[in-house]
DOMARDREN-887383 format. One record per residue: residue in three letters; x, y, z of N, C-alpha, C in turn. Coordinates in steps of 0.02 Angstrom, whole numbers, plus 50000, padded with zeros to 5 digits. Layout:
// DOMARDREN-887383
ALAXYZXYZXYZ;...
// end
This chain:
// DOMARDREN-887383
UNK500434994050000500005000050000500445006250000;UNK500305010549958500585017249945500125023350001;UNK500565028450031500245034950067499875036850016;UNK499135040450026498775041049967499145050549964;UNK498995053249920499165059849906499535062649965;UNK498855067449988498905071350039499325069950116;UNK499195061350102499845060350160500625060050142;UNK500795059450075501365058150051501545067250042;UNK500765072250054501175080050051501505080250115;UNK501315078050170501595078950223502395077350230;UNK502535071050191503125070250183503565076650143;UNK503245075950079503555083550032503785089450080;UNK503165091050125503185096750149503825097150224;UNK504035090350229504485089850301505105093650272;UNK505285097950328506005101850307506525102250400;UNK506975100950373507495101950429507245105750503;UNK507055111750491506835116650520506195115250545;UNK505655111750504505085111550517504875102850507;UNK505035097650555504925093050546504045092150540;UNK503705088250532502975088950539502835082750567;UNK502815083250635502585074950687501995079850722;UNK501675076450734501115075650772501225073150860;UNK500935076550899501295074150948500965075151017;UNK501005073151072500335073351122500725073351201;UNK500745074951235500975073951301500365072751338;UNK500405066551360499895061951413500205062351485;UNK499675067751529499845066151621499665060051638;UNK499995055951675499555052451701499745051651784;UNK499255047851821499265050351892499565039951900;UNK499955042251953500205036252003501055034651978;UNK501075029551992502105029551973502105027451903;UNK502765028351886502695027251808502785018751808;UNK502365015451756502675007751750503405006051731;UNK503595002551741504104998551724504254998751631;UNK504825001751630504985002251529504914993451519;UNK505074989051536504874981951489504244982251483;UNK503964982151544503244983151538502734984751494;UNK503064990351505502414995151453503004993551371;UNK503494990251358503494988351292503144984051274;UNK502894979051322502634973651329501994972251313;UNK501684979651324500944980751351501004983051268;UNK501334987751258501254991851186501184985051112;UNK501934981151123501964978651067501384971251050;UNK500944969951112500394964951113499844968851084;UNK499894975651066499304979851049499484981450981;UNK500064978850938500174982850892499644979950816;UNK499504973250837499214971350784498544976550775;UNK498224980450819497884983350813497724989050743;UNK498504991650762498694996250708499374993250645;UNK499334989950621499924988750568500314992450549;UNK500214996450535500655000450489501195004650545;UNK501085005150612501615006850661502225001250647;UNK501994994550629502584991150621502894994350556;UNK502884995750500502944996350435503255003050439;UNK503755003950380504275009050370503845012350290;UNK504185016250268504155020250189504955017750161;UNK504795013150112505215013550059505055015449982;UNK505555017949939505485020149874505555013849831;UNK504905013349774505155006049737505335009149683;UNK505725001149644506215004749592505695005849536;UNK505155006249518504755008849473504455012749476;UNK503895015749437503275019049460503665026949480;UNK503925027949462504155035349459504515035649544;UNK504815031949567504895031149649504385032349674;UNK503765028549675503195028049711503535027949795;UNK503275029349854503465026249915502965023349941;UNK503175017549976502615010349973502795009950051;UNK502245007350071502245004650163502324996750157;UNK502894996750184503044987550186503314986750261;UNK503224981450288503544978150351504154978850393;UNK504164983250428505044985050432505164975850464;UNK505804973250435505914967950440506424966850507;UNK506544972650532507174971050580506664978150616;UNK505964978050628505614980150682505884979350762;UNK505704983950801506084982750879505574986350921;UNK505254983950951504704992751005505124994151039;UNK505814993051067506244997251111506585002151066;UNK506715000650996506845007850978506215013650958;UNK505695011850987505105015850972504925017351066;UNK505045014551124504765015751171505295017651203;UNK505285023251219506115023851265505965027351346;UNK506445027751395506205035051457506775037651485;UNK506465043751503506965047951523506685051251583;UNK506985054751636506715055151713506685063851686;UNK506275067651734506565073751729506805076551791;UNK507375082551793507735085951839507285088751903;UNK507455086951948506975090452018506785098652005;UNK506415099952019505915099152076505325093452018;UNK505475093151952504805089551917504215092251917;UNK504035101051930503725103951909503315104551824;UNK502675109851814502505111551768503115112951707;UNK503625116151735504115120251692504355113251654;UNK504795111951704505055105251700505095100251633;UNK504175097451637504055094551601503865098251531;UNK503805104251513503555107351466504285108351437;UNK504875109651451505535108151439505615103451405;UNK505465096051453505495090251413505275085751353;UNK504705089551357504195088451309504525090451254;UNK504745098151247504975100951196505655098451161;UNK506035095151199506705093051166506245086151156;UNK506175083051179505915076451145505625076251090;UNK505105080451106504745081751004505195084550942;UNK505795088450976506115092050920506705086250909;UNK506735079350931507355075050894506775071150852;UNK507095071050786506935068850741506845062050722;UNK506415058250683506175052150671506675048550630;UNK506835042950629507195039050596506975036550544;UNK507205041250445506595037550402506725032650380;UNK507075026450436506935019050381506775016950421;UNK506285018050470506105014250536505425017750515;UNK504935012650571504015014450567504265024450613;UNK503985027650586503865035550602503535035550652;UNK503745036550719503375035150761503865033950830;UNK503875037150889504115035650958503625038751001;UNK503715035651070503505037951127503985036851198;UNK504085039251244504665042951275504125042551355;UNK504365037051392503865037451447504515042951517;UNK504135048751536504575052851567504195050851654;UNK504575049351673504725046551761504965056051798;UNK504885055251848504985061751892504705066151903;UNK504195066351901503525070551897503375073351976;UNK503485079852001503225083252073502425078552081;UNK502565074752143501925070552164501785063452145;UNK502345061852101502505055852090502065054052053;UNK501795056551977501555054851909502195055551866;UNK501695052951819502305052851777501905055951689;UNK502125053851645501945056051583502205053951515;UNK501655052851456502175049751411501985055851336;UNK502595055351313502565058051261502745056851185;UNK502275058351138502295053351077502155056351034;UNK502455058450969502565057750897502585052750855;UNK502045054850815502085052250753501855057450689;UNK502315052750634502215057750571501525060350561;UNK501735066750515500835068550493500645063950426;UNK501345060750422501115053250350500745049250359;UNK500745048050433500495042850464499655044950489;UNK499525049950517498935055950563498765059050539;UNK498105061750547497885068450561497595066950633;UNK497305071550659497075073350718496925068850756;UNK496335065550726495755062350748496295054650749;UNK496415055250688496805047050696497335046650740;UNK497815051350756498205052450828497845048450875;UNK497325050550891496825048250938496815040650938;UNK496705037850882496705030550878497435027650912;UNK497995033150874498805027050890498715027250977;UNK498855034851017498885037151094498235029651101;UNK497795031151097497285025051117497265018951109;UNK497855017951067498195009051071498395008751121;UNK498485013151186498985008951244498375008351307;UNK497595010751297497435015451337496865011651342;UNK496415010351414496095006051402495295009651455;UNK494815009851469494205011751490494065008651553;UNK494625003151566494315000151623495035002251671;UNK495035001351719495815002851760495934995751790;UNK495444990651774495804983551781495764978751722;UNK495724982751678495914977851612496594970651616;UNK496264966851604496754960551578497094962251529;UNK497974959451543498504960851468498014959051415;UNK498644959651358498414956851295498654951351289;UNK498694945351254498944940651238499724942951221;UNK500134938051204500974941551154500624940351092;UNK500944946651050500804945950968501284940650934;UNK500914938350892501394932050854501514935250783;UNK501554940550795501694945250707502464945050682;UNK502404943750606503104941950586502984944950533;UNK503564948850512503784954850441503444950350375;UNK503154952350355502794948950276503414952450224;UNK503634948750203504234952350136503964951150071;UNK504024956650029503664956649961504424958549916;UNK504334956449854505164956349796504714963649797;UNK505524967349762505474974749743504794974649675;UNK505084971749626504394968449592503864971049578;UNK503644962349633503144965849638502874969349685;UNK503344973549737502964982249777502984984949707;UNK503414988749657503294989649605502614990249565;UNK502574984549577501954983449514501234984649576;UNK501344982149635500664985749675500494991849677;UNK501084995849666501045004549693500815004749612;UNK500945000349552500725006949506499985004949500;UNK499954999049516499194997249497498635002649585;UNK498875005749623498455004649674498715014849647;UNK499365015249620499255021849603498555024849553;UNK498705018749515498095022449461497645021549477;UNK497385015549518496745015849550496335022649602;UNK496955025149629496855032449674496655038049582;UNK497235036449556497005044849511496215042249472;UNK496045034949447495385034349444494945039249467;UNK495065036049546494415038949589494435046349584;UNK494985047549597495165057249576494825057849537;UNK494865055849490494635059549413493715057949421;UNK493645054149428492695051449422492445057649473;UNK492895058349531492645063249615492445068849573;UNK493025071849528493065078749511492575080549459;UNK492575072749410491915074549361491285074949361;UNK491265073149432490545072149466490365080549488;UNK490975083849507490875088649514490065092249478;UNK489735097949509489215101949471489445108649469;UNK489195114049428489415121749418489425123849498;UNK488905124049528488925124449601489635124149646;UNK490075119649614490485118349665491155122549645;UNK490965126249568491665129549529491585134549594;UNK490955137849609490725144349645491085142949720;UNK491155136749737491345133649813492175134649814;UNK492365133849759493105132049736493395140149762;UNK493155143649704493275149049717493315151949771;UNK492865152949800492695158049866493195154349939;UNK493285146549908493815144549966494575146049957;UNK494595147149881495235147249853495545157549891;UNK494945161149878494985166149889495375167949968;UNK495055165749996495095166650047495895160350063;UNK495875157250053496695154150057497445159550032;UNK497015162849969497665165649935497615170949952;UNK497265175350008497165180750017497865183250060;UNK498275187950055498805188450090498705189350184;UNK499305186250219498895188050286499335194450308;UNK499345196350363499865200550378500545197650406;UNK501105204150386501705200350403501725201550466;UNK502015193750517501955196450600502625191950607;UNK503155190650652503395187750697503385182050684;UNK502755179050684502695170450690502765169150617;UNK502865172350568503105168850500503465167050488;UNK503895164250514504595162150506504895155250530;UNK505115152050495505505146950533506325146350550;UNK506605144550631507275148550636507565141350616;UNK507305135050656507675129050667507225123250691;UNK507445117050714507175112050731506785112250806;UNK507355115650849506895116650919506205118350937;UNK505845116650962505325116450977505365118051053;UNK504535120551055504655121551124503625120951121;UNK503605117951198503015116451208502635122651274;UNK501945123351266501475127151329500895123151324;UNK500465123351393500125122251406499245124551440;UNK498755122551399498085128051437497675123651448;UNK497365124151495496525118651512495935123751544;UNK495485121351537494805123251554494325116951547;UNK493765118351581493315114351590492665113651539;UNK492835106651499492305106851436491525110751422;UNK491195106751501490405110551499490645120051490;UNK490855120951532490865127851533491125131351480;UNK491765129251428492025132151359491145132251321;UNK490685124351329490435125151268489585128851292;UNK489655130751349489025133151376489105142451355;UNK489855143651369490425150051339490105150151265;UNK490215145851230490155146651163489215147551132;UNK488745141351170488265140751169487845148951187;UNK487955151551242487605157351260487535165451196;UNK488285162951140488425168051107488375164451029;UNK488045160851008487875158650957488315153150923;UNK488925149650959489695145550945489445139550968;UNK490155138450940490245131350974490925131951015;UNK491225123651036491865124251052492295125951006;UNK492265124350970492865128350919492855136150932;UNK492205138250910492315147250894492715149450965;UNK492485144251027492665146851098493755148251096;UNK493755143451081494375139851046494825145851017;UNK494425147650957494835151150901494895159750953;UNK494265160850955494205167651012494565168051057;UNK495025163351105495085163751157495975164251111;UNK496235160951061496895160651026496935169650994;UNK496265171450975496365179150945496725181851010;UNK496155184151067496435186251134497165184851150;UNK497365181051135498095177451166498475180551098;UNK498495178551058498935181751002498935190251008;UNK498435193551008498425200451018498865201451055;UNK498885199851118499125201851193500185199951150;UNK500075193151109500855191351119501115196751046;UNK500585200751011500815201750962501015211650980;UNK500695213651017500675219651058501365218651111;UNK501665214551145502345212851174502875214651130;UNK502865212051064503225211751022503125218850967;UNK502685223650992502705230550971502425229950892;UNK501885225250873501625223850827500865228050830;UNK500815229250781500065233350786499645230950725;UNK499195224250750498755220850708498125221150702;UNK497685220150662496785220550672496805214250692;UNK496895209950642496615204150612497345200850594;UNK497235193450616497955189250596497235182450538;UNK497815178550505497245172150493497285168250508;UNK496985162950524496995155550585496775152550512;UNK497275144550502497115139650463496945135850505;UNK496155131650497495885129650532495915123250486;UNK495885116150528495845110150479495225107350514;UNK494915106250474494015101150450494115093850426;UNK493995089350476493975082550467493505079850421;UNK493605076750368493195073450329493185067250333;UNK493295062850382493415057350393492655054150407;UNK492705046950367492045043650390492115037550434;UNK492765036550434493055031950482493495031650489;UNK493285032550574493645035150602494195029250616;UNK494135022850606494725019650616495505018450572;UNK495635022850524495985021550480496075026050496;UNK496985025650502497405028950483497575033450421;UNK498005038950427498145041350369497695050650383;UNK497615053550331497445059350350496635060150293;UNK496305063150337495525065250286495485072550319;UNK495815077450279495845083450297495535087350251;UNK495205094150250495195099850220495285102950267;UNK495245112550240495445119250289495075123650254;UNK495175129050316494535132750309494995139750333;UNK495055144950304495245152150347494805154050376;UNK495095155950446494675159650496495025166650518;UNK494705171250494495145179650514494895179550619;UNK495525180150625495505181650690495615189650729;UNK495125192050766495025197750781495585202050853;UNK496225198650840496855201250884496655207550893;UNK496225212450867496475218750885495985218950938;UNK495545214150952494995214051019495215213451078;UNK495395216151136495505214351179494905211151238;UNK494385212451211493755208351258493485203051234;UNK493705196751281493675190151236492815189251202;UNK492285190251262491825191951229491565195551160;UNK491825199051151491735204451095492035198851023;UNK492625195751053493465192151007492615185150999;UNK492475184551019491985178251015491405179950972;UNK491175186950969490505188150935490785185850862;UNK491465191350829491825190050794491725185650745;UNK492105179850791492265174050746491965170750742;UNK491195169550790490365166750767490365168850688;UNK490095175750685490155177350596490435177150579;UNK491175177050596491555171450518491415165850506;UNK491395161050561491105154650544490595152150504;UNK490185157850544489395154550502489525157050450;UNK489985163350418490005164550324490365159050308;UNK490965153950335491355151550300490725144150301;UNK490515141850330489985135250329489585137850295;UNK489265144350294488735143650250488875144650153;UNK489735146450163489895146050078490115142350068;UNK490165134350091490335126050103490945126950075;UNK491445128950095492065127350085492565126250102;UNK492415118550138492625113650184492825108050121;UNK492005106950080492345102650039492595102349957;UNK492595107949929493095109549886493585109949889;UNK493745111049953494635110749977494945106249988;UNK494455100249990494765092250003494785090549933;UNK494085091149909494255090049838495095091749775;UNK495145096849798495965098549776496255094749800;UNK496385092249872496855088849898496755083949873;UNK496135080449851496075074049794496455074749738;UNK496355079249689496625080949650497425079049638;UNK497855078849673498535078149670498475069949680;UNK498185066449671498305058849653498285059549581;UNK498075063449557498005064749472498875064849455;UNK499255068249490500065068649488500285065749499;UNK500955066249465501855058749479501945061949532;UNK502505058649572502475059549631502965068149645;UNK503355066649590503905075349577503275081249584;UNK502525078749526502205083549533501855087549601;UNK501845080349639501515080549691501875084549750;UNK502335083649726502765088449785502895095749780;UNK502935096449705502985105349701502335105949705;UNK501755104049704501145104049711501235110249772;UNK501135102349809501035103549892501535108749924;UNK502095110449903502515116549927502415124249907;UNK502085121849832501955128749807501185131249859;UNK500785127249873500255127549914500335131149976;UNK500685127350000501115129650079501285137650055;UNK501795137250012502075144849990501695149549994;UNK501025148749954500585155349933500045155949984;UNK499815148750016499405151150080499425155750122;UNK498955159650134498865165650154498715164650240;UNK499145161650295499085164350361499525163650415;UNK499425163950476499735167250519499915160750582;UNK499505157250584499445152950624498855146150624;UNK499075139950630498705133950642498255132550707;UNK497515133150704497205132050769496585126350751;UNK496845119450787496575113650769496175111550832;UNK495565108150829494935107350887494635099950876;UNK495025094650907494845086750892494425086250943;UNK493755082350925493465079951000493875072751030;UNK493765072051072494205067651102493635061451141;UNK493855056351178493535052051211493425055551283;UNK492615055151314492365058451355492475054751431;UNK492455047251426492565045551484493335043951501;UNK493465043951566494235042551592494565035451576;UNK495025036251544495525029251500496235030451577;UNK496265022451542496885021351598497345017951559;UNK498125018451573498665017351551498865009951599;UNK498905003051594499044998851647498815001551730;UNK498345003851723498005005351788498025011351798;UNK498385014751798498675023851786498115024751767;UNK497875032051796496995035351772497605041551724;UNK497195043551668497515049151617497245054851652;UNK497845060951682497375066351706497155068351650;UNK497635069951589497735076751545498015074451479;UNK497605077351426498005075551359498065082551327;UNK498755084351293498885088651261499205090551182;UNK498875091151132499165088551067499665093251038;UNK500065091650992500685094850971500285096350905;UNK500215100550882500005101550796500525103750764;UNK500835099750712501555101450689501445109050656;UNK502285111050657502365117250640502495118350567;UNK502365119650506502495120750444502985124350434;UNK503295123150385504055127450345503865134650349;UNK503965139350383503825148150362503465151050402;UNK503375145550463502665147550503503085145050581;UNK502955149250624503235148450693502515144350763;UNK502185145650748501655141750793501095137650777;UNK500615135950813500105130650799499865130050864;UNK499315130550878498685129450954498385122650909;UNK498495117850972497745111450971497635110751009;UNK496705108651026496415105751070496115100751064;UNK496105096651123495885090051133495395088851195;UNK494725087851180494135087551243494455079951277;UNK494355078951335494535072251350494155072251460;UNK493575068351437493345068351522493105075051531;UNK492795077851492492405086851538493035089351546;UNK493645090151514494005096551509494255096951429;UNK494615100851418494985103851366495735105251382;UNK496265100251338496915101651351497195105951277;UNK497375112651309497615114351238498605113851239;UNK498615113451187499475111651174499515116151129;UNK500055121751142500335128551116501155123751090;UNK501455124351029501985119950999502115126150953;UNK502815127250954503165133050917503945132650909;UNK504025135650855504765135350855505185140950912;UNK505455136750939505665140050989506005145450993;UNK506575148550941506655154750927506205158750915;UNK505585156950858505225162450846504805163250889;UNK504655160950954504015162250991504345161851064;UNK504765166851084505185161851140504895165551202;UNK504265169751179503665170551253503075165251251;UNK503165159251233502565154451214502115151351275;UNK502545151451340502065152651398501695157451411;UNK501965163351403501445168951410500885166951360;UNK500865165851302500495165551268499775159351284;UNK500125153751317499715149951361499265152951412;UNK499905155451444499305159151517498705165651478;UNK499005167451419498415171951401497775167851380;UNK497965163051326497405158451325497115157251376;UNK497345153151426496975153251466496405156851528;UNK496785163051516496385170251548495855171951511;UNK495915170451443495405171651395494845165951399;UNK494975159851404494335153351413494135156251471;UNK494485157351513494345159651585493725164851577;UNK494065170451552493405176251546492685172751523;UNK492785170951465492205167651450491725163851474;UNK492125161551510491725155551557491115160251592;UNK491265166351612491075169151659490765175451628;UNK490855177351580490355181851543489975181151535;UNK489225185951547488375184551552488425185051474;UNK487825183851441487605185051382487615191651354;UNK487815192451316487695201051288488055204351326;UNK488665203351367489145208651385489795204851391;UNK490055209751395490835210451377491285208251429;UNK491865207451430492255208551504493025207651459;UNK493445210651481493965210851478494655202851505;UNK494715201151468495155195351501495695198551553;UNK495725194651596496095193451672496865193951645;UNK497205197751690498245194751662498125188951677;UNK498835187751637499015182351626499175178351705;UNK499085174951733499195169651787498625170551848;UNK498155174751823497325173251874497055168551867;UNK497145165751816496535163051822496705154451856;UNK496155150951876496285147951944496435141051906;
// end
């Protein structure tokens, strides 16, 4: 099996500076298990997901198609590793650790993919942290790999041992599968697109518009290097979406409003004087949800930085929303991303870079729902999940959130030169969900500094 398009852009689009992993830091409460252990626990679960065993190689035909085959000299200890962190094992601490761990890079002849169980935690938790490619993910499917280890009951029985052994295929015929399963993808491309109606030229457009629209130049456009650096925000689910509910939103708009507020505040530090920045927002098109791989489109959302009353920053981005859903262009934009199965794989790559290039914004703000009841790790209850949304070539930040148990963990991930106040920028988020929470209907309030809120 070949990455279909849009996951093989993710590859195109990986650059030195801007690796693109996906990535999650999991609290969890009680001592950390034992590293055999939890390899133990991991690699009896892997049959679940296949393709964690399986690497990307190039076959010698088919224009160097890259094909998912069996890594044959597979290991889960070079995929499960730990490291303690330095006393006191505070908040700081671990948000440190987090950040050098995500910024060492994946090994590409090995399955794309580690997790890093960190021991030393103030109170004696511990935490694990995990990347994987965006070749491999999008959002929602993250959700599936983190949830291979993770179980609903806190006395779940092991798994059996897996009896899985490397399947080897001749160059051949991988060869001759990738071209036959290639053309089978540009098929479907081509029938998707002809199905197309005039209706949807009008959809194309008005999404295209708004993609190529220039954003403003700020700070966070830039990429310096590989470092990364991680922050952290939570709030309490009922209340974000009761926040959102009272003013015509949802959790997202609560989401995007509460990132305007916070960007304003970090873009005003930095002696920037903005209205409006643009938030690339990504829209799951996924119908199942168990497969791997990515079912993405995007959507621009103009974000109202020059608001300083999160309320007001919320009316906002309600009416952008409802213009951008009500001119459906969620799915013309996937449709393009179909489109590049129509291309060799060379095409597919200046494709997808020239894309990146001319896109018009400022920052990535992604909103996965997550699983509502409490999952346990070998008995470990999960306090807190927090997602990494990779950083793109030219672009310094990215906000995701993840609902999980009646809260919201958001994960602030930036290149660490260009954003090197990215806690502040957390605690503003969070002063901003905060306000909201607590704003009556139809009035305003000003968000709290940064470290009020409780």
């Amino acid at each position: 099996m070949f990455p279909r398009a849009i996951d093989g852009a993710f590859l195109d689009l990986d650059t030195h500076a801007a690796p693109l992993h996906v990535g999650w830091t999991i609290r969890l409460e009680g001592p950390p298990p034992p590293l055999a252990a939890l390899r133990r626990h991991l690699q009896a679960r892997l049959d679940r997901v296949p393709r964690l065993r399986q690497r990307l190689v190039a076959t010698a035909l088919a224009g160097r198609e890259r094909r998912w085959e069996d890594d044959p000299a597979f290991d889960v200890a070079r995929h499960v590793t730990a490291c303690a962190l330095p006393a006191p094992g505070g908040a700081g601490e671990l948000r440190a650790a987090a950040g050098t761990l995500l910024s060492a890079p994946l090994d590409p002849h090995r399955p794309l993919w580690h997790m890093y169980l960190v021991e030393g935690l103030a109170g004696g938790g511990c935490a694990l942290v995990g990347q994987v490619h965006h070749v491999l993910v999008d959002g929602i499917a993250a959700i599936e790999v983190a949830a291979l280890l993770l179980d609903v009951d806190a006395d779940a029985p092991p798994d059996p041992p897996s009896a899985w052994t490397p399947r080897r295929e001749s160059p051949v015929r991988a060869a001759g599968l990738a071209v036959r399963d290639r053309l089978g993808a540009a098929a479907g491309a081509a029938r998707a697109l002809a199905g197309t109606g005039p209706g949807t030229a009008v959809q194309v457009g008005g999404a295209l518009r708004d993609l190529l629209r220039p954003a403003p130049s700020t700070g966070l456009d830039r990429s310096v290097g590989p470092r990364r650096a991680v922050a952290y925000a939570e709030a309490g689910l009922g209340a974000v979406r009761e926040a959102g509910r009272r003013r015509g939103g949802t959790v997202n708009d609560v989401l995007l409003a509460a990132s305007a507020v916070a960007l304003g505040e970090a873009s005003r530090r930095r002696g920037e004087t903005h209205d409006e920045l643009k938030a690339l927002v990504p829209v799951s098109v996924r119908s199942e949800s168990s497969d791997l791989g990515n079912r993405l489109s995007f959507v621009i959302v103009t974000l109202p930085v020059g608001e300083r009353e999160p309320a007001a920053a919320l009316d906002a981005v309600v009416a952008q929303t409802r213009r951008v859903k009500g001119a459906g262009h969620t799915t013309p934009v996937a449709g393009l991303a179909q489109a590049l199965e129509l291309l060799p794989p060379r095409g597919r790559a200046l494709a997808a870079r020239a894309a990146l290039r001319i896109a018009g914004f400022n920052v990535i703000v992604s909103n996965v729902p997550g699983p509502e009841m409490p999952l346990f790790l070998m008995g470990r209850r999960v306090a807190a999940i927090h997602p990494a949304v990779p950083v793109p070539d030219g672009h310094g930040l990215t906000i995701g959130a993840l609902s999980y148990a009646g809260r919201i963990g958001v994960g602030l991930y930036a290149d660490a030169e260009a954003v090197p106040d990215l806690v502040e920028v957390g605690r503003d988020l969070e002063s901003a969900l905060d306000a909201l929470r607590v704003t009556a209907p139809g009035r305003g309030a000003s968000a709290p500094r940064a470290g009020t809120s409780p």
